[in-house]
Backbone bond lengths (Angstrom), bond angles and torsions (degrees), N, CA, C in turn:
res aa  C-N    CA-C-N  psi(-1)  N-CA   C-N-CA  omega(-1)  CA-C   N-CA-C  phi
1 X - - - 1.443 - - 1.524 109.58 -
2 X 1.278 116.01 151.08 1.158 118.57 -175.70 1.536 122.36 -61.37
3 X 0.996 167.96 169.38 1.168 167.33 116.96 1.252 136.22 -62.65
4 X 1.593 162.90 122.56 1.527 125.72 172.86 1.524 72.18 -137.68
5 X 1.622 87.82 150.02 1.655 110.51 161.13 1.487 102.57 -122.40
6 X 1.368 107.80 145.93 1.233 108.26 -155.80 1.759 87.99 -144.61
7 X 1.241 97.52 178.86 1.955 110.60 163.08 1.901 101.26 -131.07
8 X 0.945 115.96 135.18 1.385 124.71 162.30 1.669 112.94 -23.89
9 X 1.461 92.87 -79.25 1.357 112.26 -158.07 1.716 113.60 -68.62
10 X 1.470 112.83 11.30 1.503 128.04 -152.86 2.178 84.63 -100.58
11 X 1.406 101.46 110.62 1.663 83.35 164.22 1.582 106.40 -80.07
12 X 1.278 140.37 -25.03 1.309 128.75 179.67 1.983 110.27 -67.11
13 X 1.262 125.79 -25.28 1.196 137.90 132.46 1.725 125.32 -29.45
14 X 0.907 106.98 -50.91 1.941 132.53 -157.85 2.036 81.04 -86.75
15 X 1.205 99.79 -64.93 1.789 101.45 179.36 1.447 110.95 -62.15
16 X 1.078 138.68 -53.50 1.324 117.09 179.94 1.477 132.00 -77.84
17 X 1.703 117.84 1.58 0.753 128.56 150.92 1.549 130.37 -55.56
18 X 1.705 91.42 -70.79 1.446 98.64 168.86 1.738 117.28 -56.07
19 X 0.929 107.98 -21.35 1.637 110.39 173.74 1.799 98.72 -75.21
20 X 0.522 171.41 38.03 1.592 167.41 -93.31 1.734 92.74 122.52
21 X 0.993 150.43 -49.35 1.142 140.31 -142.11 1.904 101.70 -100.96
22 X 1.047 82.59 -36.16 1.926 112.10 -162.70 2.097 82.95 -70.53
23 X 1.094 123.15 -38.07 1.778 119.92 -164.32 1.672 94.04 -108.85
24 X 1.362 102.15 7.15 1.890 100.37 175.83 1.134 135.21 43.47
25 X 1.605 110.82 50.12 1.841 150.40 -158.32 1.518 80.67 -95.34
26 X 1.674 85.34 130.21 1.528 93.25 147.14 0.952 132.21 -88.28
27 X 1.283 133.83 156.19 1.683 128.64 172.23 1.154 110.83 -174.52
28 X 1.536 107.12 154.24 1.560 109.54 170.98 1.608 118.56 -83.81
29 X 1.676 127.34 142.65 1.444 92.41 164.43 1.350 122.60 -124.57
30 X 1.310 118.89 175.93 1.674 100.30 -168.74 1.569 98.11 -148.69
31 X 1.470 92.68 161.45 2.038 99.41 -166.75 1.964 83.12 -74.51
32 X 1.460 108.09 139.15 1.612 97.29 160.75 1.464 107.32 -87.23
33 X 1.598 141.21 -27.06 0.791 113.08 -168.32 1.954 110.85 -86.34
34 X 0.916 120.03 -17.19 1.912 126.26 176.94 1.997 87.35 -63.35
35 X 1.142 120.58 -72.78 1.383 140.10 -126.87 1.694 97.27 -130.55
36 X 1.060 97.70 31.18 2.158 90.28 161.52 1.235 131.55 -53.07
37 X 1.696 115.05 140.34 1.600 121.46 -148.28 1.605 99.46 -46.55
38 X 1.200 105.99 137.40 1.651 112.40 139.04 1.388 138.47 -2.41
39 X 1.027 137.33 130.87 1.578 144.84 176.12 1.366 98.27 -36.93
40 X 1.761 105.41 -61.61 1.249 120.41 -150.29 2.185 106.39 -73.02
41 X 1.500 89.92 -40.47 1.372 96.94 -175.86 1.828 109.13 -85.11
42 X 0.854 118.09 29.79 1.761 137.75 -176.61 1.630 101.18 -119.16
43 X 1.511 102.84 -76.72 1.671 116.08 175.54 2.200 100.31 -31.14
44 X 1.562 103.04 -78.49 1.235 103.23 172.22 1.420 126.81 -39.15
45 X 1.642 132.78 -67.02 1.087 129.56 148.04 1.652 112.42 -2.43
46 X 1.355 126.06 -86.40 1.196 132.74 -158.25 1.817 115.03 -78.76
47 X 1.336 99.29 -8.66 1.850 108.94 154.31 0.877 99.83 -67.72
48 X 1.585 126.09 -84.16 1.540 126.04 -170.97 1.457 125.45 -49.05
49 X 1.052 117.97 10.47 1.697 137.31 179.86 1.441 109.76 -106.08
50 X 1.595 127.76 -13.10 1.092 132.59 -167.81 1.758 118.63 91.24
51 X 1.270 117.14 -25.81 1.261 120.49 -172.20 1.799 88.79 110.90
52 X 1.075 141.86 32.16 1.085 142.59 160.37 1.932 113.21 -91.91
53 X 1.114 94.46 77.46 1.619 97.11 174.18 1.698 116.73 -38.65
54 X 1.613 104.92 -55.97 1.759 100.61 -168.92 1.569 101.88 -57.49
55 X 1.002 138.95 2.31 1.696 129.35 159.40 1.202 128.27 -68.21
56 X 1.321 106.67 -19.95 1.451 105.10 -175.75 1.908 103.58 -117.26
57 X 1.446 118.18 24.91 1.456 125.44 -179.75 1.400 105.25 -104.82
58 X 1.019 156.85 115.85 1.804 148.68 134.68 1.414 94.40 -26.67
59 X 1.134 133.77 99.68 2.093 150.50 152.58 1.345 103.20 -49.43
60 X 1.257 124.13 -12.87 1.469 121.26 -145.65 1.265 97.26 -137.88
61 X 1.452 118.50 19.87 1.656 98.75 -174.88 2.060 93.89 -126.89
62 X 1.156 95.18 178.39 1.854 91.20 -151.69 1.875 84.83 -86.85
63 X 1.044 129.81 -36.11 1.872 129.11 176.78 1.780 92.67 -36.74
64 X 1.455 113.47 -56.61 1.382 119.43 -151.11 1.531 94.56 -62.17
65 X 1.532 113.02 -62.01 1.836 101.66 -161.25 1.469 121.36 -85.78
66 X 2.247 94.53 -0.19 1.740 94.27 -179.75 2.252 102.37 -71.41
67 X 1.508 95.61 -35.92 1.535 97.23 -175.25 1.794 103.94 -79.46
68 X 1.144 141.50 -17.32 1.249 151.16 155.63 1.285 108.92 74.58
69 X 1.920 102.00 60.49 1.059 127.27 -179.15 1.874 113.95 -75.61
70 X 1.570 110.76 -3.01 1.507 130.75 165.25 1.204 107.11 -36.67
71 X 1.396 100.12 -72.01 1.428 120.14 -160.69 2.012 105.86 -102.43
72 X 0.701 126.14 13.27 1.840 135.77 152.76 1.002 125.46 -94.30
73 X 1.542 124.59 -34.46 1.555 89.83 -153.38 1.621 106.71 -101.87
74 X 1.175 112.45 6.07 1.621 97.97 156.95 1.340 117.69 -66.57
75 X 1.426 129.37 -12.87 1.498 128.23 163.32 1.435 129.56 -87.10
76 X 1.262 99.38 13.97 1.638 115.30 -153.77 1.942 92.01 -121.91
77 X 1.458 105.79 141.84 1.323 108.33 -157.62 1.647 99.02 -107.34
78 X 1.029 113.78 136.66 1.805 114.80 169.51 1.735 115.45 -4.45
79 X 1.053 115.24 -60.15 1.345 129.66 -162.63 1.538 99.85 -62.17
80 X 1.511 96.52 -62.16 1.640 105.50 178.30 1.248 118.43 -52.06
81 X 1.442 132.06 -41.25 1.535 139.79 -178.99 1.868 104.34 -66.46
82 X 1.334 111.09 -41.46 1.377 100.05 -163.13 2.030 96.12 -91.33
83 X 1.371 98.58 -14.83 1.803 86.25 172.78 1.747 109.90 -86.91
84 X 0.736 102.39 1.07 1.656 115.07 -176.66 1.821 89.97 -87.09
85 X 1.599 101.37 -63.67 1.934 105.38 -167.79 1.256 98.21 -35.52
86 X 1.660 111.39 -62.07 1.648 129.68 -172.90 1.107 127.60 -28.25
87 X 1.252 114.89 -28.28 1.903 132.95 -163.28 1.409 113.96 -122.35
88 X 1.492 103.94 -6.52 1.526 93.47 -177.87 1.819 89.38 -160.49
89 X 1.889 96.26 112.00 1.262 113.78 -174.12 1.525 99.77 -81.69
90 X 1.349 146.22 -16.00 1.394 160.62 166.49 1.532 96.95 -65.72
91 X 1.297 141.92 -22.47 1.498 141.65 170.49 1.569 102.35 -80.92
92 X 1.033 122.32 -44.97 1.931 113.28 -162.73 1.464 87.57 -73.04
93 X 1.490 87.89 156.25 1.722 111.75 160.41 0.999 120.66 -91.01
94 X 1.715 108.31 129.52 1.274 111.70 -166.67 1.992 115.06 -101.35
95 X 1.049 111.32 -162.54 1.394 115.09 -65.00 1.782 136.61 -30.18
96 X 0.905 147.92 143.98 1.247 146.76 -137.51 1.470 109.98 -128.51
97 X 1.512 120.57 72.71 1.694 113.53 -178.01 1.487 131.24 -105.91
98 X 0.986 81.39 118.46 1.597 88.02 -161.06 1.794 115.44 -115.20
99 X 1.325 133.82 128.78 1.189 147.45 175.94 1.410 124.40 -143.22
100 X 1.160 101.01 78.13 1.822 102.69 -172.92 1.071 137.94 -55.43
101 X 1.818 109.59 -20.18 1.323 98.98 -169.51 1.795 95.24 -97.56
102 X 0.944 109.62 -10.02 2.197 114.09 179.15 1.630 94.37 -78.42
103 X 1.300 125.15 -30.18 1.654 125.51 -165.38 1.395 96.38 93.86
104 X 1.413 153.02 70.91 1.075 123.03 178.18 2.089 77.52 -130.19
105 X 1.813 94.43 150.61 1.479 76.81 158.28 1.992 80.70 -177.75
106 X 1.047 95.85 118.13 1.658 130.15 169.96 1.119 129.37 -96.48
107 X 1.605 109.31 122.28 1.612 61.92 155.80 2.282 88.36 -155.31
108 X 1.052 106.98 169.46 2.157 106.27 -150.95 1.390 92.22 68.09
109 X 1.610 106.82 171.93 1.647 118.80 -158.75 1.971 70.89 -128.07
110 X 1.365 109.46 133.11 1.636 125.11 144.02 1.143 108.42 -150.35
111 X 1.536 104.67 107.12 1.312 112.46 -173.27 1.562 138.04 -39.34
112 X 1.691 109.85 -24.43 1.065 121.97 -157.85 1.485 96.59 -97.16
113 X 1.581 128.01 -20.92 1.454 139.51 163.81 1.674 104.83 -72.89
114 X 0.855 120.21 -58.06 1.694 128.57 167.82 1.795 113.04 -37.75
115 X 1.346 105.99 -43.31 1.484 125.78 -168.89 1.697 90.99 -81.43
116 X 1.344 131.52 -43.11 1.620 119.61 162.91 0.846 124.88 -73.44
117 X 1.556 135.87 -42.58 1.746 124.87 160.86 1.504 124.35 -56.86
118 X 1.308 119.23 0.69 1.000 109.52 163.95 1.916 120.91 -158.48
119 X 1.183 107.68 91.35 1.425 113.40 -147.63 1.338 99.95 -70.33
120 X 1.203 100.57 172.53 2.013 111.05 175.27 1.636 109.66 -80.00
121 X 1.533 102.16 113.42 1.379 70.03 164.27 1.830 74.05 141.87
122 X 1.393 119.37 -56.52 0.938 118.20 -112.43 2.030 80.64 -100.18
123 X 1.584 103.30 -179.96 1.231 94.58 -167.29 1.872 107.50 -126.78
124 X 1.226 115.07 110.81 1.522 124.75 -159.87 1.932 105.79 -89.01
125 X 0.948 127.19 136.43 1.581 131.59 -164.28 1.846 84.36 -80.38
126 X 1.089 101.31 140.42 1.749 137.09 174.62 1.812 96.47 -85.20
């Protein structure tokens, strides 16, 4: 089943929800900042990203430029980036959807990327 971690107060959160709701997707949802993704669903995340870590960071959130993860984390090794994601749900980018065994793995809401991971039509496991 799908997953999204989200923040409340996030309208890009609030939109991809309701974008999910509106095509009558199942999914679970979860606070990202209480309960941030998984080891396992982070590691994956950042495969399917290419090995591009800044995809899976919020750039824009005040955790990111108070620790001045800008200018680190090209020195910063896999392990370190995803135990960092792990501990601080205010670090992942939100919204954050993830379903491993369908291949799905998101993460910000653009609809028109959202609209290819998951086509019309098509039929997603409950």
């Amino acid at each position: 089943m799908l997953k999204i971690y989200v923040y409340a107060k996030c309208s890009t959160c609030r939109d991809a929800l309701k974008w999910l709701r509106v095509r009558g997707m199942k999914f679970s949802e979860h606070a990202i900042r209480e309960t941030p993704p998984a080891p396992e669903e982070l590691a994956a995340m950042l495969k399917a990203a290419g090995g591009n870590v800044r995809q899976l960071f919020n750039t824009s959130g005040t955790d990111y430029r108070a620790l001045g993860l800008g200018e680190k984390l090209a020195a910063m090794s896999p392990v370190e980036v995803l135990s960092l994601l792990g501990c601080n749900g205010n670090l992942v980018k939100r919204p954050f959807a993830i379903d491993m065994k369908s291949g799905v793995f998101l993460t910000g809401f653009r609809e028109l990327q959202w609209d290819a991971a998951f086509p019309e039509g098509a039929v997603w496991p409950v």
